[in-house]
N, C-alpha and C positions, 0 to 999 in steps of 0.2 A: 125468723125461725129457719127459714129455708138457707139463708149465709149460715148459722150457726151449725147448723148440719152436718154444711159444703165442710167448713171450716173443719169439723170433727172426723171426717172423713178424710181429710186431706192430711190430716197431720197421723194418720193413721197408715195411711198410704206411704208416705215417709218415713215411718218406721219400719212398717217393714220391709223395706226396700234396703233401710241400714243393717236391718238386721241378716237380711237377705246377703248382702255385700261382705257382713264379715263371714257368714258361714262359709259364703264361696272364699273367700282369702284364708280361715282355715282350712278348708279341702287343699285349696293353692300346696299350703306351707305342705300341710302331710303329704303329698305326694310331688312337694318336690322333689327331683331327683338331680347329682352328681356325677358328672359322665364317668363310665366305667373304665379304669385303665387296664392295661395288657398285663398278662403273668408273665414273671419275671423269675432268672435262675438263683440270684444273690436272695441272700437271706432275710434283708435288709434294704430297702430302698424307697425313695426319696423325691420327690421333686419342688421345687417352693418356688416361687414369681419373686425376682429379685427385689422389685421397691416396693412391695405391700407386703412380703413373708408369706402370704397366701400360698398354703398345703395346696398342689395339684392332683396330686397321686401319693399313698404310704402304704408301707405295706412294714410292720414290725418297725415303727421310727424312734420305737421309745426305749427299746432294746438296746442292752450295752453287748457291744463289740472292741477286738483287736484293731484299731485303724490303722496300724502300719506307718508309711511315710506320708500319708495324705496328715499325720499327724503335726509336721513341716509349713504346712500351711497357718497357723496360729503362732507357728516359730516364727515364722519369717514374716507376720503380720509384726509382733513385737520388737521385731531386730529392726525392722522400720521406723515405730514408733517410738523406739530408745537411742537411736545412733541416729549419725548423719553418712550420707552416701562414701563420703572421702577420708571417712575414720579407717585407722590400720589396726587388722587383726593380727597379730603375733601366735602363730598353733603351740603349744602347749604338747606336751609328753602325754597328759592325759588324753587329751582331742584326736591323737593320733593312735594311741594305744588302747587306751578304753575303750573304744566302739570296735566290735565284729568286724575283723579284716576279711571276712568275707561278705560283708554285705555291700551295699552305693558307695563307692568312692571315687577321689580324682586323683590321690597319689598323693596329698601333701606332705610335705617332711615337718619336723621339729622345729621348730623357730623359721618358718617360711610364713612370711608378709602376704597378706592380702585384704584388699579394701573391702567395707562393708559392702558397697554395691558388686562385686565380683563375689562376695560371699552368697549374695543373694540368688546370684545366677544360678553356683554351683548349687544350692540349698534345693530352689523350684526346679532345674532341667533334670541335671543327673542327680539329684537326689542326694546328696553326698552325706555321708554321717560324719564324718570327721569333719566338716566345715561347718554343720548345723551345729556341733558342741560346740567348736572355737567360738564361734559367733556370740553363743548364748553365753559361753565365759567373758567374752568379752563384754556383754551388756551387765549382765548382771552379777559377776566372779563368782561365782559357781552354779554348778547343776542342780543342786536341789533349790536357789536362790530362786532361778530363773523357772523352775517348775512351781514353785509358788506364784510368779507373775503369770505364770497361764494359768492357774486353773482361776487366781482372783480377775482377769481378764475376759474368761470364759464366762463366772459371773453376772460379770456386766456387761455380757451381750445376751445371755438369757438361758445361758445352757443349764441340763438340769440333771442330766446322766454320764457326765465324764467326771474323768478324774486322771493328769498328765502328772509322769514323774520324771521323764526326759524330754529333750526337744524334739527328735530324730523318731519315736514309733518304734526299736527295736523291741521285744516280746518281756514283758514284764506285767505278772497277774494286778499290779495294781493301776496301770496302765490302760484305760477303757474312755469309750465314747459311745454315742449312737447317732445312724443316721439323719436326724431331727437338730441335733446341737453341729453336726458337722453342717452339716448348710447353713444353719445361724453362722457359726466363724467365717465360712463363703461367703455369705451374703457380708458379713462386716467388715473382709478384710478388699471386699470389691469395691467401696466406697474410697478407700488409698488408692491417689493414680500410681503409686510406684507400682504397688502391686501389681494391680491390673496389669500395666507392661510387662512387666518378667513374669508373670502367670502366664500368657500367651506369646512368651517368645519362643522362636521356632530355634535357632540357631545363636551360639554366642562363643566368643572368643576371650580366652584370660593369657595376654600377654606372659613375655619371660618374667620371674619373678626373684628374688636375691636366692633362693635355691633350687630354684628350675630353670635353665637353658631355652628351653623350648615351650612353644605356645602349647598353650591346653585348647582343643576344643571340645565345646561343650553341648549336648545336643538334649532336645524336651523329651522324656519317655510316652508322653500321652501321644496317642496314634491320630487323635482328632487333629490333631495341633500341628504334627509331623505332616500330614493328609499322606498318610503313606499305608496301605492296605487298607483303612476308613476313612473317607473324609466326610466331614458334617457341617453341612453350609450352617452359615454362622457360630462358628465355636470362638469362644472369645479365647476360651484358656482352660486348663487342666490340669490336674494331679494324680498321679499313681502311686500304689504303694500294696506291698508285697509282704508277707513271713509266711513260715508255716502255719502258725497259729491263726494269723488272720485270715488267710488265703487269699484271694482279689481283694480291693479295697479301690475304687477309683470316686473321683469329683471331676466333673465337670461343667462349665459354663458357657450357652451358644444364646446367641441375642440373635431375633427378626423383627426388622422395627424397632418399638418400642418394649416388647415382650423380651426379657429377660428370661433365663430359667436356670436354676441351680439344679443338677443332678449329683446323688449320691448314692453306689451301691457298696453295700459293706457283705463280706462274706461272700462273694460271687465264685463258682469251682473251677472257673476257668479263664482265661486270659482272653480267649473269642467271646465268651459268654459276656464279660464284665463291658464289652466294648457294643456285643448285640445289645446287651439289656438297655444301658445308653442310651443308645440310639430310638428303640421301642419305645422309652419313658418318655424322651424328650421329641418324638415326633405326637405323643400322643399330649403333649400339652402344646406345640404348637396349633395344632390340629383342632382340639379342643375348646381353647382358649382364645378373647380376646381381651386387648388391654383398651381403655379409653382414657384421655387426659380428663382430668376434670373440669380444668383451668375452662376448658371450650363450652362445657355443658351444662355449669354451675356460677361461674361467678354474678350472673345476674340474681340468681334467687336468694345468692348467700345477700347481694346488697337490701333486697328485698325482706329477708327476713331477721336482720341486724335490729336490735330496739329501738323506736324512734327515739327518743329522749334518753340519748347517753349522747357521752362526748365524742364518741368514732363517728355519728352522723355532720355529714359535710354542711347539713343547712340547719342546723344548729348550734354548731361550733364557730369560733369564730374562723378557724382555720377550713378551706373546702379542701378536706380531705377525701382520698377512696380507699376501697374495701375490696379485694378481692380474695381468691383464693390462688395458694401457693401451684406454678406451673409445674413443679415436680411431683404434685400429686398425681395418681392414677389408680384406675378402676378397673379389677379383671373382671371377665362373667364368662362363664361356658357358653359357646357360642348359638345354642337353644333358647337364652337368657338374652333379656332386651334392657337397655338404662332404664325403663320405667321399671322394673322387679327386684329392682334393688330396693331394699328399705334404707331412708337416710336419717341420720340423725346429725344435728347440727347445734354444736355447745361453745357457747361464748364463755370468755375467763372476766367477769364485771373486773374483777382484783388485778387484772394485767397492767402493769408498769407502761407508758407511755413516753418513748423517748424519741427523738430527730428520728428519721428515714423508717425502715421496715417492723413492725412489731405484730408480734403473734397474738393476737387477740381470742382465737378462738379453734375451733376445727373440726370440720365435715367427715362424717365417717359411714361407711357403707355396710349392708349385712346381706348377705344370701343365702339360704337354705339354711342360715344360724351359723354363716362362715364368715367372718370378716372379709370382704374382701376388694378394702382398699378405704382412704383416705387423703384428704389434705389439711394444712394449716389453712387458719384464714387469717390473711393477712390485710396491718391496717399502714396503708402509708404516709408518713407523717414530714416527709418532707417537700422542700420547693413548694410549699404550697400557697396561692394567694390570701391574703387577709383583709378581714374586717374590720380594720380596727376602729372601732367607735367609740371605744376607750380615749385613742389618741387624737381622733379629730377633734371632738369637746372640749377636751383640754387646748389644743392648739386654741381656738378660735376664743376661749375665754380670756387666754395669755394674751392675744393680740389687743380684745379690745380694752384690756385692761390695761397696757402697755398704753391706750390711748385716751388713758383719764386724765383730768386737770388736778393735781396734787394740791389746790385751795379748796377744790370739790370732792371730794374722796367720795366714790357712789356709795349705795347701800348695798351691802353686801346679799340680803337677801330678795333686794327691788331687781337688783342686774341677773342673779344667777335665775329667775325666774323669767326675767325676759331672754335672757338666751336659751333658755332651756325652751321657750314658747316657738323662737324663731325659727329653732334647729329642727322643730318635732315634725315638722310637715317634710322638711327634706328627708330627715333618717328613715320617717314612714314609708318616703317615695322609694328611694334606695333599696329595705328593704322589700319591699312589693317586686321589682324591678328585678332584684335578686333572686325571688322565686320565680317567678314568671323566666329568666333565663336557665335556672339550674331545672328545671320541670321543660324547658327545649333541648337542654343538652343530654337529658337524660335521657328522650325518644330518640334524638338522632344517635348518641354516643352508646346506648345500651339496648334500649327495645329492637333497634334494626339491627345489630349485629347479632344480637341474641335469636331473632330471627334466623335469620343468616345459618348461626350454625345449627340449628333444631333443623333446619332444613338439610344441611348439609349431612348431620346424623341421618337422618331416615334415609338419605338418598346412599347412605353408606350401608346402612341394614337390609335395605329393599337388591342392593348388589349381591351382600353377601348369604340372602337368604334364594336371591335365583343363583346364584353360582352352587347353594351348598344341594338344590334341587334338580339343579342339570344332569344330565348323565353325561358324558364325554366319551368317544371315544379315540384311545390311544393308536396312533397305528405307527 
């Protein structure tokens, strides 16, 4: 009677202890909190973590605005993705004439040659409106063609509030975007290394050409990029863009480490302003913010938590395959926020196609405060791998000794296969057993110590940056 008590009591105990655990984990959630970012001049602004899209800071993102020539940037995403570097542009009467001779140009004449990649230069530095048309004439023969390829482009990177009717951003009421789909096009046109290059070149030169004598040189408008009255450690690359209508319009992108960051201010009133606010945005997400691989923190649990009886486990299959998770995943958290506060979820695809080398099987995703924020594939890899085959030993060794029957004595087909199948049983047992007993050592040496290793190495990373964020210093 006195166990059954114990017993009653104990499982009472347990409950509310569960119950206890979730109240405090909803207290948690409701007062989690989002570090607060800095006010800003622009009307409109932006900032998103380049390889998870993680919002850092917004402020009106959903709002449709003028973007001016940061509108160039989805131009010149496309002119990439439709031509090749060493194609020749021929300007056109239109390219020259049609665009505001007072707006970004470099002079080009009427039937003056220039290659796609020197198109591109002039496109991202000086901004050029006559070389943004040719271009777009030249991918797709004509203007409203190619204004249909951006807006089904924009599409399918996930935009939701633009709408483009020329390549160039010059002032046209059906002509709109908003800060939130402007960083989606940055973020997609930064995965193109062409891009990525002529987005952050500082300097470029365009040779004599069959109507120009003389070199063009050609120089970035963004000040990050120039480091000439601002410079901002890590700026990979940038975009500016100007009308009356829109007023400032700038994009920028500066990576520390492995933390990326997109900035976008749309409607800023000033030219210092658009460059301060910038700078305010994107110090307060490095500041804020950090990034974690996941690859170092996770692929043992993903192996652990994969189903045992499917064909991706290695001691099951005949093939010893592995599991991990994709190295270009990554995980932000405000820097308040520790790996264990993240909630994980982890979804395998049973229906995934299984072919030779790398296959997506599945993938690990994060939530914070109810914010995404961050993921990987989990990958299964299906090549070079050793095999069991016990399919093809049986068979060898029945072919051999059936190879060495007497053709006046033909065996009996079911007396032999039963004695070989009795012979084999003790070895394939051994084998097997032998089998696991190795792949249950390689598993402690190859994965529980390494996996150690970097749980160690985390905290010794969070215990640095939580006495450095507690120090005081002083500057002198």
């Amino acid at each position: 009677m006195k166990k059954l008590i114990l017993s009653i009591l104990c499982i009472i105990s347990l409950s509310l202890s569960c119950l206890n655990t979730n109240a405090f984990a909803s207290a948690y959630e409701d007062t989690d909190t989002w570090p607060q970012g800095p006010s800003v001049y622009a009307e409109a602004a932006i900032v998103m973590e380049a390889s998870t899209g993680l919002i850092l800071y917004e402020k009106n993102i959903h709002n449709t605005y003028y973007p001016a020539s940061i509108t160039k940037i989805l131009s010149a995403l496309l002119i990439i993705e439709n031509s090749s570097p060493g194609e020749v542009v021929t300007f056109s009467r239109d390219a020259v004439f049609k665009v505001d001779l007072d707006s970004s140009r470099i002079g080009i004449d009427v039937g003056e040659q220039l290659t796609i990649q020197q198109c591109l230069y002039g496109i991202l530095l000086e901004s050029a409106n006559e070389v943004t048309y040719a271009a777009a004439e030249h991918v797709a023969g004509n203007i409203e063609e190619f204004a249909r390829m951006m807006n089904e482009r924009a599409k399918e990177i996930g935009c939701m509030n633009s709408n483009f009717v020329n390549p160039h951003g010059l002032p046209d009421d059906n002509h709109y975007t908003s800060a939130y789909d402007m960083a989606l096009i940055t973020r997609e046109a930064l995965k193109n290394d062409t891009f990525r290059k002529i987005f952050g070149t500082r300097t470029y030169q365009i040779p004599p050409t069959n109507k120009q004598s003389e070199t063009r040189y050609l120089r970035n408008h963004h000040k990050f990029v120039l480091k000439q009255e601002y410079n901002y450690d890590g700026t990979v690359g940038g975009k500016t863009g100007y009308t009356s209508k829109a007023r400032y319009t700038l994009v920028t992108v500066a990576k520390r480490g492995d933390l990326e960051l997109i900035c976008v201010v749309l409607k800023d009133d000033s030219s210092s302003h658009q460059y301060e606010d910038t700078m305010k945005l994107l110090d307060f997400g490095f500041n804020n913010f950090s990034i974690y691989p996941i690859y170092e923190l996770e692929s043992v649990d993903v192996q652990k938590e994969t189903p045992f009886f499917t064909r991706y486990n290695s001691m099951l299959d005949y093939a010893n395959t592995s599991i991990k998770t994709d190295e270009k995943g990554y995980l932000v958290l405000p820097n308040t926020a520790s790996f264990e506060d993240a909630k994980r979820e982890v979804i395998f695809y049973p229906e995934a196609e299984i072919n030779e080398g790398r296959n997506v099987i599945g993938k690990i995703s994060y939530t914070y405060g109810g914010k995404y924020v961050g993921g990987a594939d989990i990958l299964f890899n299906n090549a070079d791998t050793p095999k069991l085959n016990h399919y093809y030993v049986d068979r060898k060794e029945v072919q051999n000794n059936a190879g060495e029957t007497n053709e006046d004595n033909p065996p009996d087909d079911d007396s032999e296969q039963t004695k070989s199948n009795g012979y084999f049983r003790p070895v394939i047992t051994a084998i097997i057993v032998g089998f696991f007993v190795l792949v249950i050592g390689l598993y402690f040496v190859l994965v529980e110590m390494p996996r150690l290793k970097r749980r160690k190495a985390y905290y010794k990373r969070r215990a640095e940056r939580k006495r450095y964020m507690d120090d005081n210093y002083l500057d002198l």
